[in-house]
N, CA, C and O atoms as a DFTB+ gen file, in Angstrom:
632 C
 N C O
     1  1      33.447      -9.289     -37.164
     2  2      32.637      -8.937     -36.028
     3  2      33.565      -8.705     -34.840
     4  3      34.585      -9.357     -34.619
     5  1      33.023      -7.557     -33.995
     6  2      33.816      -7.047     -33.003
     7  2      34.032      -8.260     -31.546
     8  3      35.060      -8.720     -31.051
     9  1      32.718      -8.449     -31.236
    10  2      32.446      -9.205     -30.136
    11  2      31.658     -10.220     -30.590
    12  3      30.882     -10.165     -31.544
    13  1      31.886     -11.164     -29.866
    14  2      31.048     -12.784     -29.851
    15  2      29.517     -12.322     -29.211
    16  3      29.389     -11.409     -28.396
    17  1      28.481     -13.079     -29.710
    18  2      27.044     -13.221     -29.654
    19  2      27.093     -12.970     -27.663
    20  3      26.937     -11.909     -27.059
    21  1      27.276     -13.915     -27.267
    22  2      27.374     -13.839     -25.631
    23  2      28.250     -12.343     -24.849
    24  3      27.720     -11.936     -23.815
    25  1      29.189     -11.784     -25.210
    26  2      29.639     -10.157     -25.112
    27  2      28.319      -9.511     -25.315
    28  3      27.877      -8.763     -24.442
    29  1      27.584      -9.773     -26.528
    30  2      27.022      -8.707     -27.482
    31  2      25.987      -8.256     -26.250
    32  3      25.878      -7.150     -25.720
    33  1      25.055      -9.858     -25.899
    34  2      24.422      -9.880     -24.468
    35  2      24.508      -9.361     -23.610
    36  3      23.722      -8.560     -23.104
    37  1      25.727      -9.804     -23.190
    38  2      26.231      -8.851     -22.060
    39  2      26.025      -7.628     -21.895
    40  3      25.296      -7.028     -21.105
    41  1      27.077      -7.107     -23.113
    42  2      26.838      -5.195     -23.040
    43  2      25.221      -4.838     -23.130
    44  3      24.869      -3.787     -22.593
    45  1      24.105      -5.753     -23.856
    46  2      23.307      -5.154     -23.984
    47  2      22.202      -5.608     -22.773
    48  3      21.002      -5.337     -22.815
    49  1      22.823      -6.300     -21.772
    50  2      22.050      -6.506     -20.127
    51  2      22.523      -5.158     -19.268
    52  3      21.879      -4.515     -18.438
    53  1      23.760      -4.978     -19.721
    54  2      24.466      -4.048     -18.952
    55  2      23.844      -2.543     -19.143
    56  3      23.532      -1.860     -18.167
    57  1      23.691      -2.079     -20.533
    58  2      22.891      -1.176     -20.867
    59  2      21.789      -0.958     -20.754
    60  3      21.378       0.196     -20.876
    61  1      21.160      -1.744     -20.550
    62  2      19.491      -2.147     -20.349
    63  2      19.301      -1.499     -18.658
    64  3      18.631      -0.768     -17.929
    65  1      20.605      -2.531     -18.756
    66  2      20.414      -2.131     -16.688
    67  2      21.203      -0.347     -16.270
    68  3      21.039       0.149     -15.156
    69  1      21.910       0.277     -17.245
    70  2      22.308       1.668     -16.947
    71  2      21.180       2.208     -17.319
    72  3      20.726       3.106     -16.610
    73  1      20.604       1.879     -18.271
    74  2      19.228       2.718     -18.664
    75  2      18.028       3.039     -17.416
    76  3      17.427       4.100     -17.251
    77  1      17.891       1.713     -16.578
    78  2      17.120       1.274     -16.152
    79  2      16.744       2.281     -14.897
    80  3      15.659       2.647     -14.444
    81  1      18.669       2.688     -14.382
    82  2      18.805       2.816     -13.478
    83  2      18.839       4.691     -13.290
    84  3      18.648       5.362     -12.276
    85  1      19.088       5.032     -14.396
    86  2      18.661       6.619     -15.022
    87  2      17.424       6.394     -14.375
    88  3      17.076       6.621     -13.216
    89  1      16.644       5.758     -15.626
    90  2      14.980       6.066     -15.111
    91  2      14.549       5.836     -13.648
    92  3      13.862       6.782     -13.265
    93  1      14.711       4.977     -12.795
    94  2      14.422       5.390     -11.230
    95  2      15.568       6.784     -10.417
    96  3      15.182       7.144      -9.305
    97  1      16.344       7.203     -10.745
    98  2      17.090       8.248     -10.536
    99  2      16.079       9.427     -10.842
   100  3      15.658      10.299     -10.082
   101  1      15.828       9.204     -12.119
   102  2      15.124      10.917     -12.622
   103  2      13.661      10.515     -11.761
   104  3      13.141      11.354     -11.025
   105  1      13.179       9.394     -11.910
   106  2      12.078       9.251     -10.987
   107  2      11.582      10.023     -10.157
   108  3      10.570      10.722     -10.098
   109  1      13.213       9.599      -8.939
   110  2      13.114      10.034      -7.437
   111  2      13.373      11.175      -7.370
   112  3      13.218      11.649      -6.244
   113  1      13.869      12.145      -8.468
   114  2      14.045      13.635      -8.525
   115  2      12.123      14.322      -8.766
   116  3      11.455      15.295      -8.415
   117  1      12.011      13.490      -9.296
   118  2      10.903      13.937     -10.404
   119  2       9.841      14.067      -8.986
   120  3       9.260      15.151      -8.948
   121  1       9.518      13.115      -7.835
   122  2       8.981      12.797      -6.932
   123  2       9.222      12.171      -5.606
   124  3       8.937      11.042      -5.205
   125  1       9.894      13.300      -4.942
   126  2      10.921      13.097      -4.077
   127  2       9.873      12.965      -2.603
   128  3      10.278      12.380      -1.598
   129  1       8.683      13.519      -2.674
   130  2       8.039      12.787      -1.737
   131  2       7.587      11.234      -2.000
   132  3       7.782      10.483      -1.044
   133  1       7.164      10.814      -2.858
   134  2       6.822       8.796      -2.939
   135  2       7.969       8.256      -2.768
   136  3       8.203       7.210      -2.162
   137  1       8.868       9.104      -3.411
   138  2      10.513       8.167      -2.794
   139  2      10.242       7.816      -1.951
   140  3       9.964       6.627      -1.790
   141  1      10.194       8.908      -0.817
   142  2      10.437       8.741       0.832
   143  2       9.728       7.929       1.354
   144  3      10.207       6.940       1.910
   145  1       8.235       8.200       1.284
   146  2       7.406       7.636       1.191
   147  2       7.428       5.797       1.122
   148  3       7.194       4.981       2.014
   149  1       7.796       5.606      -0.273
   150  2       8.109       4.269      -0.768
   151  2       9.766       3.950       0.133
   152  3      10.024       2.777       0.404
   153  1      10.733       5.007       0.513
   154  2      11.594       4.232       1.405
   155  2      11.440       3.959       2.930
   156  3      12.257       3.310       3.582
   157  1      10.516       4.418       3.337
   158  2       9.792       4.352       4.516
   159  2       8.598       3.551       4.880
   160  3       8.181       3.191       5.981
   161  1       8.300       3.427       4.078
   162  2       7.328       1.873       4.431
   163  2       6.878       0.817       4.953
   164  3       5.902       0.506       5.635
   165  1       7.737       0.330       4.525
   166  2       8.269      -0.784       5.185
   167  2       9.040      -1.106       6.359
   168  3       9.261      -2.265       6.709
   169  1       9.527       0.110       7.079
   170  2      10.522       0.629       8.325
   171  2       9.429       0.665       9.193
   172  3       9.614       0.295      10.352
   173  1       7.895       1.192       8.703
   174  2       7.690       2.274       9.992
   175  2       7.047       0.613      10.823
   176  3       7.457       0.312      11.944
   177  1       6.282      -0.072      10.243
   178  2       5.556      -1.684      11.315
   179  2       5.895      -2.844      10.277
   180  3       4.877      -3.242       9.712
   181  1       6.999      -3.453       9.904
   182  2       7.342      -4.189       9.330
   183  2       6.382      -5.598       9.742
   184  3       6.163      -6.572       9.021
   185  1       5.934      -5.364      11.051
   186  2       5.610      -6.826      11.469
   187  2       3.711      -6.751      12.016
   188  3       3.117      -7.771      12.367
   189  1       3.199      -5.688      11.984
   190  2       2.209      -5.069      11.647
   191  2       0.949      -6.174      11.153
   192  3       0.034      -6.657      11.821
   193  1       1.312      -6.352       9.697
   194  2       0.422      -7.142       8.754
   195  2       0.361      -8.477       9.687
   196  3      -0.652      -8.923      10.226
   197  1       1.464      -8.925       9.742
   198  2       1.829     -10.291      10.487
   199  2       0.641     -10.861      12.000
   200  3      -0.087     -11.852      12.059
   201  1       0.826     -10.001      12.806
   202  2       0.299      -9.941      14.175
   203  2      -1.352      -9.202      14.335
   204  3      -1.744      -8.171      13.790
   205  1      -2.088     -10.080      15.229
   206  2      -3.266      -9.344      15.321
   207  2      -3.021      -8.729      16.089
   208  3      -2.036      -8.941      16.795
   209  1      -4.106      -7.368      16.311
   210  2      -3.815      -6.196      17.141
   211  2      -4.298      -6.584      18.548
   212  3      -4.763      -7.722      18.501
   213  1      -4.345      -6.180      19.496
   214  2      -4.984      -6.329      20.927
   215  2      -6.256      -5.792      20.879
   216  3      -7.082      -6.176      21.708
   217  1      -6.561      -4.945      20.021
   218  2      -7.973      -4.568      19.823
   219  2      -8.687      -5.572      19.182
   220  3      -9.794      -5.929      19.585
   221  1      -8.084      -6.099      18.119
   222  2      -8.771      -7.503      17.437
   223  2      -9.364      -8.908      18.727
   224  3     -10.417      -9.521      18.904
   225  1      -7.977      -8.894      19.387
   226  2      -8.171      -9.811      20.478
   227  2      -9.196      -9.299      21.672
   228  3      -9.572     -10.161      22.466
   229  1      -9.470      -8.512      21.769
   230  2      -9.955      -7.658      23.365
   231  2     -11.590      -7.744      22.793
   232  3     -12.178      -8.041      23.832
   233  1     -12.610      -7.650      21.746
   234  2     -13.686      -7.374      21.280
   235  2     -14.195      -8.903      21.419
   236  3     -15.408      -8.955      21.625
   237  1     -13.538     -10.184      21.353
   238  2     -14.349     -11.074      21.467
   239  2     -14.396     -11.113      23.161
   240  3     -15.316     -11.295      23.957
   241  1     -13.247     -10.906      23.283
   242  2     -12.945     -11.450      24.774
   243  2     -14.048     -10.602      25.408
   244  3     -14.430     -11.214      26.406
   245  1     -14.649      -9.591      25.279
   246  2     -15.405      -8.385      25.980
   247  2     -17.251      -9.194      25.275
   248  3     -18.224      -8.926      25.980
   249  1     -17.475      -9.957      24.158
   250  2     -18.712     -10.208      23.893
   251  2     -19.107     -11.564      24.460
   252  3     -20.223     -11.842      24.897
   253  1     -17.773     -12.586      24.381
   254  2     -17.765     -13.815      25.113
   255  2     -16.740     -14.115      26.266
   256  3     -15.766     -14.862      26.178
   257  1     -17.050     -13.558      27.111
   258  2     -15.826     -13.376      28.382
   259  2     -15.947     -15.443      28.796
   260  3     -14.975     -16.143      28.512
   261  1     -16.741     -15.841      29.198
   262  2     -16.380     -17.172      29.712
   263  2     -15.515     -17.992      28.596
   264  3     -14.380     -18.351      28.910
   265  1     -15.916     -18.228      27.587
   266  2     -15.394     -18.779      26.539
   267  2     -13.683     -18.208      26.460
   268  3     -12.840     -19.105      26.490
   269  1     -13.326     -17.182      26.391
   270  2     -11.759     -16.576      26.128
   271  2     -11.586     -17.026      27.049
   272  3     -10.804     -17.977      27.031
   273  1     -12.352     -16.521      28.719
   274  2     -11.437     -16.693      29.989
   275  2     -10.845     -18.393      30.456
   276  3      -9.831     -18.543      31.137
   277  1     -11.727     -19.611      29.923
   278  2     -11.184     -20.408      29.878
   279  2      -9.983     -20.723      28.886
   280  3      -9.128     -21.520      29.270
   281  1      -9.895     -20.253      27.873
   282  2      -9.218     -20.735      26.871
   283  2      -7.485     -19.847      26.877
   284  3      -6.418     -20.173      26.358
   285  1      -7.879     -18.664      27.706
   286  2      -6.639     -17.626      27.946
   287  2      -6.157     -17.473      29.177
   288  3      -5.431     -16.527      29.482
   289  1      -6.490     -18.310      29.917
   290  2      -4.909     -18.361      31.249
   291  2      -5.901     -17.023      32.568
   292  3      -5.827     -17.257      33.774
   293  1      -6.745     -15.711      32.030
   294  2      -7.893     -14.957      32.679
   295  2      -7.009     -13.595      33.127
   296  3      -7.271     -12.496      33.616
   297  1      -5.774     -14.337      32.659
   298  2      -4.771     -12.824      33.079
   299  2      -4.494     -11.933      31.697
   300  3      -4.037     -10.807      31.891
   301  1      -4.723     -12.328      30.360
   302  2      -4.078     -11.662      29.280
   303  2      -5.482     -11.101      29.104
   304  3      -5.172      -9.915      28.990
   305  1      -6.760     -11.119      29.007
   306  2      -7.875     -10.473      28.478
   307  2      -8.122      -9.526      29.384
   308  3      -8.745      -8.602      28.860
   309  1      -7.832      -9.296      30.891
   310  2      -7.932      -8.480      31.612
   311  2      -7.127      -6.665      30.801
   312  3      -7.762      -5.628      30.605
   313  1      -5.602      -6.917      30.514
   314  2      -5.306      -5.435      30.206
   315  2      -5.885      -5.147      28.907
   316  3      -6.453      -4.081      28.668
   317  1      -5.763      -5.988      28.151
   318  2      -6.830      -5.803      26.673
   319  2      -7.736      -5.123      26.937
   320  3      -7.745      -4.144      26.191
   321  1      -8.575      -5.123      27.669
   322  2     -10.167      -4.924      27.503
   323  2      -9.724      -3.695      28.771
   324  3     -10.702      -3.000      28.495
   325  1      -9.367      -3.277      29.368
   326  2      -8.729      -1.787      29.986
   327  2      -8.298      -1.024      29.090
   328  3      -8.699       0.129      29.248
   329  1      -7.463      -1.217      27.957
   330  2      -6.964      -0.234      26.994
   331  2      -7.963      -0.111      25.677
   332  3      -7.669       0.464      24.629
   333  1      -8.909      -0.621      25.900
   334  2      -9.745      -0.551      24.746
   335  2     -10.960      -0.249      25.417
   336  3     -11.268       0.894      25.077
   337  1     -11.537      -0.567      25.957
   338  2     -12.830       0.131      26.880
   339  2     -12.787       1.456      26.577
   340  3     -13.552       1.789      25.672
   341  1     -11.803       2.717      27.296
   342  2     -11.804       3.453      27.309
   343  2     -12.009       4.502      25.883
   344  3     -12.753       5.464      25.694
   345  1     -11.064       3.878      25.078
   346  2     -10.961       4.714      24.197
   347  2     -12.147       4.622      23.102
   348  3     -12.135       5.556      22.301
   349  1     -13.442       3.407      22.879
   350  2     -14.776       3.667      22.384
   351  2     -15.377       4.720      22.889
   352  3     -15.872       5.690      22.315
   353  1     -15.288       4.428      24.137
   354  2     -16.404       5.728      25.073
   355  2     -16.094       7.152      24.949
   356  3     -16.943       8.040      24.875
   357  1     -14.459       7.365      24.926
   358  2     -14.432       8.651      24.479
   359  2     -14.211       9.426      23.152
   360  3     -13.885      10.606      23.030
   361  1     -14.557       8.146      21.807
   362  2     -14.660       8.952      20.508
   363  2     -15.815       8.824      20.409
   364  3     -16.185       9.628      19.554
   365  1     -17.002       8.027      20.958
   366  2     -18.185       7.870      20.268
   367  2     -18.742       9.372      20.555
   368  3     -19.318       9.753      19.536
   369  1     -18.774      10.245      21.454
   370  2     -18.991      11.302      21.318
   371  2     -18.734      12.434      20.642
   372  3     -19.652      13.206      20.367
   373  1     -17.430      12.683      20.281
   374  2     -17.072      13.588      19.845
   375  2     -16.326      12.869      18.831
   376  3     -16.123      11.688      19.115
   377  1     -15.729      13.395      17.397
   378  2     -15.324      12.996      16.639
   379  2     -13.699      13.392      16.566
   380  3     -13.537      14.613      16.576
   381  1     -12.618      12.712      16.503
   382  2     -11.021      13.225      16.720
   383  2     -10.721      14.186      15.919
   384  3     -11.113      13.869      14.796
   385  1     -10.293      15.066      15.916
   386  2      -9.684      15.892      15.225
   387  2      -8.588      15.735      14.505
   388  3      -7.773      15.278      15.307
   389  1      -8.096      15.835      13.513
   390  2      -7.431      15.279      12.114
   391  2      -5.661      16.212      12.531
   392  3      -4.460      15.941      12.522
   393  1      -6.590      17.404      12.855
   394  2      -5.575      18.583      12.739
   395  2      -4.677      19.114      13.949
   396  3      -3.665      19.816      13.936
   397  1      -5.566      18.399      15.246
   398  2      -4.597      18.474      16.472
   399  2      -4.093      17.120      17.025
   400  3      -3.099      17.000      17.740
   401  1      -4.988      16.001      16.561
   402  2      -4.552      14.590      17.267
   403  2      -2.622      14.585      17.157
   404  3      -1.636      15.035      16.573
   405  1      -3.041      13.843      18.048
   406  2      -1.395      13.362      18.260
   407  2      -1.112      12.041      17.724
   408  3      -2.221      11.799      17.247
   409  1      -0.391      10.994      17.461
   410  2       0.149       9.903      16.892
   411  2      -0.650       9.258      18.230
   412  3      -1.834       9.116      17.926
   413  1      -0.557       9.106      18.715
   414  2      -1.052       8.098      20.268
   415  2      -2.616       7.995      20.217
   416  3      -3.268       6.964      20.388
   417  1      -3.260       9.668      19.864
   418  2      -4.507       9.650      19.924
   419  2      -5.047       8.830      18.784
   420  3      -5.899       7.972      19.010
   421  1      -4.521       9.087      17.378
   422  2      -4.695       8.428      16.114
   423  2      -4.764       7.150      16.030
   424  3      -5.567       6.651      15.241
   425  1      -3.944       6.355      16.821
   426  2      -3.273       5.127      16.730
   427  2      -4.510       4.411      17.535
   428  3      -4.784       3.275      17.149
   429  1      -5.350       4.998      18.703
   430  2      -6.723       4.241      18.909
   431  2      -7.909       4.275      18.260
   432  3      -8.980       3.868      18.712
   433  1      -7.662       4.904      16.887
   434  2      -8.662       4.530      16.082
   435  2      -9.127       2.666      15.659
   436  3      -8.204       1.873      15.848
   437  1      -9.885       2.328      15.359
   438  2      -9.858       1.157      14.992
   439  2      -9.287       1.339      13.425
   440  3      -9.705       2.138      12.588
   441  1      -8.127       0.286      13.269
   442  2      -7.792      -0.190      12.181
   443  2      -6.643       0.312      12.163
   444  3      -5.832      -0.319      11.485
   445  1      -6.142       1.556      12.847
   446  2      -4.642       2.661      12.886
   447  2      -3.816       1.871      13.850
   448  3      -4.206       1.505      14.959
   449  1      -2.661       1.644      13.339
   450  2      -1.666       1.208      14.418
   451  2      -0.978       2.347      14.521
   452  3      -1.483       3.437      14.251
   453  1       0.247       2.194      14.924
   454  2       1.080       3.250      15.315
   455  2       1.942       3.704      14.319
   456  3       2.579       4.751      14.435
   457  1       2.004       2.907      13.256
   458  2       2.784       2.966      12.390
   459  2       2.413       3.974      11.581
   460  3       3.116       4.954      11.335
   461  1       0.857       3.683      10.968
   462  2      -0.123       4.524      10.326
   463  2      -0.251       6.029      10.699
   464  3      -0.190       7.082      10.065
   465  1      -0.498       5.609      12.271
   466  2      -0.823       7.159      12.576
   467  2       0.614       8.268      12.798
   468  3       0.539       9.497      12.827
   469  1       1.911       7.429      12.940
   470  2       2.585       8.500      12.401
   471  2       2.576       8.879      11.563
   472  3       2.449      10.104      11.560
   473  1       2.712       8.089      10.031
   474  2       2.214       8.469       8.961
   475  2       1.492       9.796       8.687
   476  3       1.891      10.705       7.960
   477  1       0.131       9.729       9.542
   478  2      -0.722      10.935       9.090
   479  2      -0.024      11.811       9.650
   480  3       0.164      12.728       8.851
   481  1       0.647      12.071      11.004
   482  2       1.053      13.158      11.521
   483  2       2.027      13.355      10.644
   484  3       2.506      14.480      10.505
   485  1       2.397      12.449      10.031
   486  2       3.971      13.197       9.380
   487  2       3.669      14.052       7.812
   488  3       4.073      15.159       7.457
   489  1       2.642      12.861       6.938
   490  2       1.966      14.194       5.894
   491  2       1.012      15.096       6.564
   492  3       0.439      15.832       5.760
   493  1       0.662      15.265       7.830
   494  2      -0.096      16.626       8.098
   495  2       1.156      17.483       8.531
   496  3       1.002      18.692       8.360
   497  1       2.259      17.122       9.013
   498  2       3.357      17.801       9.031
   499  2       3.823      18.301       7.801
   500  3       3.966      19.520       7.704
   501  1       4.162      17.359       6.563
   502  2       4.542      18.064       5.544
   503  2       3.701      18.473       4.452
   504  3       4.205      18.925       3.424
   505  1       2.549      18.359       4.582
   506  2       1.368      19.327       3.559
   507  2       0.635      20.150       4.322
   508  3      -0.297      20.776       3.817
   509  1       1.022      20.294       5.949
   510  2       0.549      21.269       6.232
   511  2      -1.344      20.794       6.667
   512  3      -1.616      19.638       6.344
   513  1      -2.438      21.546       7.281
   514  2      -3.761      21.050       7.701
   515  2      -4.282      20.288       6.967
   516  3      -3.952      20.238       5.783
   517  1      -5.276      19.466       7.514
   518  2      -5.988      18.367       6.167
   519  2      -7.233      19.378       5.873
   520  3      -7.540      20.174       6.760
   521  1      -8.035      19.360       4.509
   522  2      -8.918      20.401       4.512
   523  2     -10.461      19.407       4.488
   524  3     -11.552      19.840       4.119
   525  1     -10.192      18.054       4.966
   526  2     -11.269      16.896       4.932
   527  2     -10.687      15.985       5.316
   528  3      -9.479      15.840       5.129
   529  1     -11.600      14.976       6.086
   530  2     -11.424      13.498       6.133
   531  2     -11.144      13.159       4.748
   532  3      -9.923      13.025       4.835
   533  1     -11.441      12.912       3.447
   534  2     -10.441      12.495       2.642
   535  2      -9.276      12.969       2.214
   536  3      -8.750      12.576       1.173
   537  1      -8.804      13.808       2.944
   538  2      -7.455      13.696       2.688
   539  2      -6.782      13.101       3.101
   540  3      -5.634      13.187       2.664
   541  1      -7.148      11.877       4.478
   542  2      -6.398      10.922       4.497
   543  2      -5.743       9.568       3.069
   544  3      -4.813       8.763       3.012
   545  1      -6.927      10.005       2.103
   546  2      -6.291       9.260       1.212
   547  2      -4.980       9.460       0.777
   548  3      -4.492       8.706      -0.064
   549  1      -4.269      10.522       1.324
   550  2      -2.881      10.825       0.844
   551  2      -1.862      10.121       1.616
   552  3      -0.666      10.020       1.342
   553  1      -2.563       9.598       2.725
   554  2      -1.198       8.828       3.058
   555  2      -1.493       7.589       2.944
   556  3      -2.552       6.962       2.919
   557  1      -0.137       7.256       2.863
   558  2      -0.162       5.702       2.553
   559  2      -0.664       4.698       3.454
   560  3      -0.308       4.683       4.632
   561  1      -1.394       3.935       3.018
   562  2      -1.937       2.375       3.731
   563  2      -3.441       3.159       4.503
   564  3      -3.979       2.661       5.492
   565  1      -3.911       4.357       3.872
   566  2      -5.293       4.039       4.045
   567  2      -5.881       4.310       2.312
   568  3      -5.607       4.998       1.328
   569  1      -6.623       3.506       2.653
   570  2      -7.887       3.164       1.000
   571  2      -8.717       3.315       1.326
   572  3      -8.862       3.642       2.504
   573  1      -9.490       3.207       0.706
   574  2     -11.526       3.413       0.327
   575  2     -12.090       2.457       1.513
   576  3     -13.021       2.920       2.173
   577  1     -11.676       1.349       1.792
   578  2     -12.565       1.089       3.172
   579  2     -11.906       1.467       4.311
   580  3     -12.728       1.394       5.224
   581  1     -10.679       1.892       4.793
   582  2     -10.204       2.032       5.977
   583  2     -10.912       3.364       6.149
   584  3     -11.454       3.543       7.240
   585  1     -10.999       4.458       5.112
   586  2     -11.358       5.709       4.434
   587  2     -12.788       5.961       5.371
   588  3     -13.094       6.720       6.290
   589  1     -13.417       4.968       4.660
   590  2     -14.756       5.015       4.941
   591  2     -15.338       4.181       6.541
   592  3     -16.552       4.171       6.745
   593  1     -14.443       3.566       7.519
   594  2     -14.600       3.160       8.430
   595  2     -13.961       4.053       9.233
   596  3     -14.152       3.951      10.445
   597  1     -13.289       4.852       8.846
   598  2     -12.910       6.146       9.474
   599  2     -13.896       7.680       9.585
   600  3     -14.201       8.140      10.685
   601  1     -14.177       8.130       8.694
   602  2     -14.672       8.893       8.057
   603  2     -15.625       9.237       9.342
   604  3     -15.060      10.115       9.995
   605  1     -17.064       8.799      10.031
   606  2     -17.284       9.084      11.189
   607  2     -16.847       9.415      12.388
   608  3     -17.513      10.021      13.228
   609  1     -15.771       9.051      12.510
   610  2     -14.427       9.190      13.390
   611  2     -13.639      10.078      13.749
   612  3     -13.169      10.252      14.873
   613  1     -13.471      10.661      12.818
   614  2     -12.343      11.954      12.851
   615  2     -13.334      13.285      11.783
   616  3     -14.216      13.096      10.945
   617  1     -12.798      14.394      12.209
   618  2     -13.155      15.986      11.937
   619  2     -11.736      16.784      11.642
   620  3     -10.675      16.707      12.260
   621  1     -12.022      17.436      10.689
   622  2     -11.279      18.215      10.757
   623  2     -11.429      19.743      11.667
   624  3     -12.553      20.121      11.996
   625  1     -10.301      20.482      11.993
   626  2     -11.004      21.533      12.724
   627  2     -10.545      22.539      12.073
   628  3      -9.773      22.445      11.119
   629  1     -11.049      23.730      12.605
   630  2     -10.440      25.294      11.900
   631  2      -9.468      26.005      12.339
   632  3      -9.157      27.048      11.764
């Protein structure tokens, strides 16, 4: 015998792992947008999941103002509820547009941070117009309920 039982291992962890490493190579050829995609991820709000939004915080503070205002110092619920006021009143009318919003406009959707809504601008950048509200399912980190809590919200235009 050429090599001892523990070599034999070896070469065949080692091979396992050249094999391994082909197959995510031809992968990322094969689908060079989820690459990106999947290498960008995690870059764009790493800390996102972690932290509640100011919109999360600003909706109680606006249904039970005495209750927060004792419990919050009466100075932090004040700009909350200024940057969020506004922006209900001016989608409940009209619905955002998919195809001209900007990252800033997107990002006051409820549930869109900033992270997200570059996101959409960046696959409406690289696929070009959305031809529906579900085509947000193409970008990443919206699903079937963000989908559908959106969906009233935004229009596409012509």
């Amino acid at each position: 015998m050429l090599y001892a039982r523990p070599q034999l291992r070896l070469l065949l962890v080692l091979a396992t792992l050249f094999l391994a490493g082909l197959g995510v190579r031809e992968w990322r050829a094969g689908f060079p947008d989820a690459a990106d995609r999947l290498e960008r991820f995690d870059r764009d709000e790493p800390l996102a999941p972690l932290l509640p939004s100011p919109r999360a915080e600003s909706r109680p503070a606006s249904s039970g103002a005495p209750a927060n205002a004792t419990s919050m110092s009466g100075a932090a619920p004040g700009p909350h509820s200024r940057e969020t006021s506004p922006a209900p009143a001016s989608q409940d009318p009209r619905p955002l547009d998919l195809n001209r919003a900007t990252a800033a406009e997107l990002s006051r959707l409820p549930g869109v941070g900033p992270g997200l809504a570059q996101r959409i601008v960046e696959e409406r950048e690289r696929r070009g117009r959305f031809d529906s509200p579900e085509a947000l399912r193409q970008v990443m980190g919206v699903g079937p309920k963000k989908l559908a809590a959106l969906r009233d919200l935004v229009t596409v235009g012509e």
